[in-house]
C-alpha positions as CSV (number, residue, x, y, z in Angstrom):
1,X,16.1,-6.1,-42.8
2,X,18.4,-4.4,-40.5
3,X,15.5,-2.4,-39.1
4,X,13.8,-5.3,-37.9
5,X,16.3,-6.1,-34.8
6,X,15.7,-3.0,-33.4
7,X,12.2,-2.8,-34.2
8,X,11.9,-5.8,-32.0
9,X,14.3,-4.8,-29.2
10,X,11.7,-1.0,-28.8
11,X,8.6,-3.5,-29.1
12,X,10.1,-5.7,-26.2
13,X,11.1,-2.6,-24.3
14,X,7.1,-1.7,-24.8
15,X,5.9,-4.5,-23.4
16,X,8.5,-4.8,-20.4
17,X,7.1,-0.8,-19.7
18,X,3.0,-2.0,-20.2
19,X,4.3,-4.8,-17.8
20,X,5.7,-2.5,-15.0
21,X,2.5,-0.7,-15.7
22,X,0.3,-3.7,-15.0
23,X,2.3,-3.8,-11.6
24,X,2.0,-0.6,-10.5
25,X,-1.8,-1.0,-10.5
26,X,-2.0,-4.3,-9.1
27,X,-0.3,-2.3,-6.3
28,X,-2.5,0.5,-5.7
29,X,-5.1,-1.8,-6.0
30,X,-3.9,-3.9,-3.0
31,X,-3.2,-0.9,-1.5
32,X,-7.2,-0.1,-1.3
33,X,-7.9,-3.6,-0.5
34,X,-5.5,-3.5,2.9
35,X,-7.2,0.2,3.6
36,X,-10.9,-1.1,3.2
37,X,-9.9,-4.0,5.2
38,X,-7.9,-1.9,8.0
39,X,-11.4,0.4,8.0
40,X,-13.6,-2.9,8.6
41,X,-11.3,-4.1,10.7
42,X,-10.9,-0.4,13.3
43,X,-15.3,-0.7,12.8
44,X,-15.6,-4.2,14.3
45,X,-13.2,-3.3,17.2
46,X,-15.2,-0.3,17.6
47,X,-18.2,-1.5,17.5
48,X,-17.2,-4.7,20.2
49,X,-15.3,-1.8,22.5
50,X,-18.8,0.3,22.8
51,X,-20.6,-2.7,23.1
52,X,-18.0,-3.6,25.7
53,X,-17.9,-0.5,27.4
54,X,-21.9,0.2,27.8
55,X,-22.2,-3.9,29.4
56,X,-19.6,-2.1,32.3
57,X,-21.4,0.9,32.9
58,X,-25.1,-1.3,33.2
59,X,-23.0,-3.6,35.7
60,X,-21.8,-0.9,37.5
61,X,-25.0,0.5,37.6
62,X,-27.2,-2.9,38.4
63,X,-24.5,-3.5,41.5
64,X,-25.2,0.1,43.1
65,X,-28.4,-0.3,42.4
66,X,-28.5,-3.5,44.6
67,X,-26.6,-2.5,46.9
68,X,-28.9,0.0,47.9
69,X,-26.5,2.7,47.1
70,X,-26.6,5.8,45.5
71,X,-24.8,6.9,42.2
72,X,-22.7,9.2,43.5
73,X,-19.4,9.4,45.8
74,X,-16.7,6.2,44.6
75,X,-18.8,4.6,42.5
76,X,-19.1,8.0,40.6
77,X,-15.1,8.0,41.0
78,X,-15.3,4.4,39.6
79,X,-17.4,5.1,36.5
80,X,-15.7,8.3,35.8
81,X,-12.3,6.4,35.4
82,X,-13.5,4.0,33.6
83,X,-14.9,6.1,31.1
84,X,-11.8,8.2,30.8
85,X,-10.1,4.7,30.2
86,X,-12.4,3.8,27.7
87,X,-12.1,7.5,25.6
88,X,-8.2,6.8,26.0
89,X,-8.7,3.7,24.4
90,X,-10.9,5.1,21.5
91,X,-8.4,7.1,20.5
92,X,-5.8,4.9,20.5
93,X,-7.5,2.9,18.1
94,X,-8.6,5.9,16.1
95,X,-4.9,6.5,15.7
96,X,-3.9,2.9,15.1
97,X,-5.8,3.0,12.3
98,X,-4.4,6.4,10.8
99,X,-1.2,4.7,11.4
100,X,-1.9,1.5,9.6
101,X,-3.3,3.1,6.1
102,X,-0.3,6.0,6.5
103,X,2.0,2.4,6.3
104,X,-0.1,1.4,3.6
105,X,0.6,4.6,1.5
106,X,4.3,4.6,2.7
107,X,4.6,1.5,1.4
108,X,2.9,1.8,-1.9
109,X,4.7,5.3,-2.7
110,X,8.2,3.4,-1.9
111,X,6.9,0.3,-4.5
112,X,5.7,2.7,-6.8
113,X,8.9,4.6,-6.7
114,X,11.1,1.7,-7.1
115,X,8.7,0.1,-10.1
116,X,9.1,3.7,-11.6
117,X,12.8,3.3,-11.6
118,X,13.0,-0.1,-13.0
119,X,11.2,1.0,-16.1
120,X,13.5,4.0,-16.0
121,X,16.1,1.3,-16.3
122,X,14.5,-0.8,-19.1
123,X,14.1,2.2,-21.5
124,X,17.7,2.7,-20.8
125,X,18.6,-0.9,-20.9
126,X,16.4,-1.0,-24.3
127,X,18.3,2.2,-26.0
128,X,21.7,0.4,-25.2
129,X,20.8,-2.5,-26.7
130,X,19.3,-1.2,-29.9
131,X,22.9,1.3,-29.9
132,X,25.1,-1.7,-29.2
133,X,22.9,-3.6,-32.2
134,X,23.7,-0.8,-34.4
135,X,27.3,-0.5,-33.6
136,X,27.9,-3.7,-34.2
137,X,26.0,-3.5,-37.9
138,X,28.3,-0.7,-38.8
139,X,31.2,-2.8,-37.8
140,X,30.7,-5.8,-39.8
141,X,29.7,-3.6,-42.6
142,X,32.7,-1.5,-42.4
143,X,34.4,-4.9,-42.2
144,X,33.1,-7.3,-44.1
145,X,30.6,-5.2,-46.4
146,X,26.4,-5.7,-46.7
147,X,25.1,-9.0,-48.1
148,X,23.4,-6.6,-50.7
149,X,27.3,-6.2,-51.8
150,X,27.1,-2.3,-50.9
């Protein structure tokens, strides 16, 4: 029988680790899920900025053209800088979302590292507990002798 309190401490220690294991990939997994949505997200804003950005140009366009005017001289100038503006703003998204999913995997290498150390802790906490158990076994058997009368 005295094998049976430990065997039980190690099988609780097992499931506490399976546990911590469960965690880490309910972490990754969200990690995806905020990366997939950060990609649909930088698309849609794309998408709307192009679509924002060619409605201008055809405006600027459409108002030279009825002004009689030709496409050249400040409204050149005028479209030029707005396009620059536009290709500044691209990027800037572009990099927004490099930034947002390197956060993402910041984040998830920091949980993953801290989850790791926990169960680093449990298997430690686990061994104590089963030495501690078997400490005190010898103790009272040194002391008080085995119920088998050994």
């Amino acid at each position: 029988m005295g094998w049976f309190v430990p065997a039980m401490m190690a099988a609780s220690t097992a499931v506490t680790l399976m546990g911590r294991n469960q965690q880490k990939k309910n972490m990754r997994a969200d990690a995806a899920w905020k990366k997939y949505e950060n990609e649909i997200n930088y698309h849609i804003q794309r998408q709307k900025e192009l679509s924002d950005q060619t409605k201008l140009l055809s405006e600027q366009r459409a108002s030279g053209a009825a002004g009689g005017s030709q496409f050249s001289g400040s409204l050149l100038l005028v479209s030029a800088t707005d396009q620059e503006e536009f290709e500044y703003d691209m990027m800037l998204l572009a990099k927004g979302f490099a930034l947002n999913n390197g956060a993402t995997d910041s984040l998830l290498q920091g949980q993953i590292a801290s989850t790791n150390l926990a169960m680093l802790g449990d298997v430690a906490g686990g061994a104590a507990s089963i030495g501690g158990y078997n400490k005190q076994q010898e103790f009272l058997d040194a002391k008080y002798g085995t119920k088998d009368g050994k």
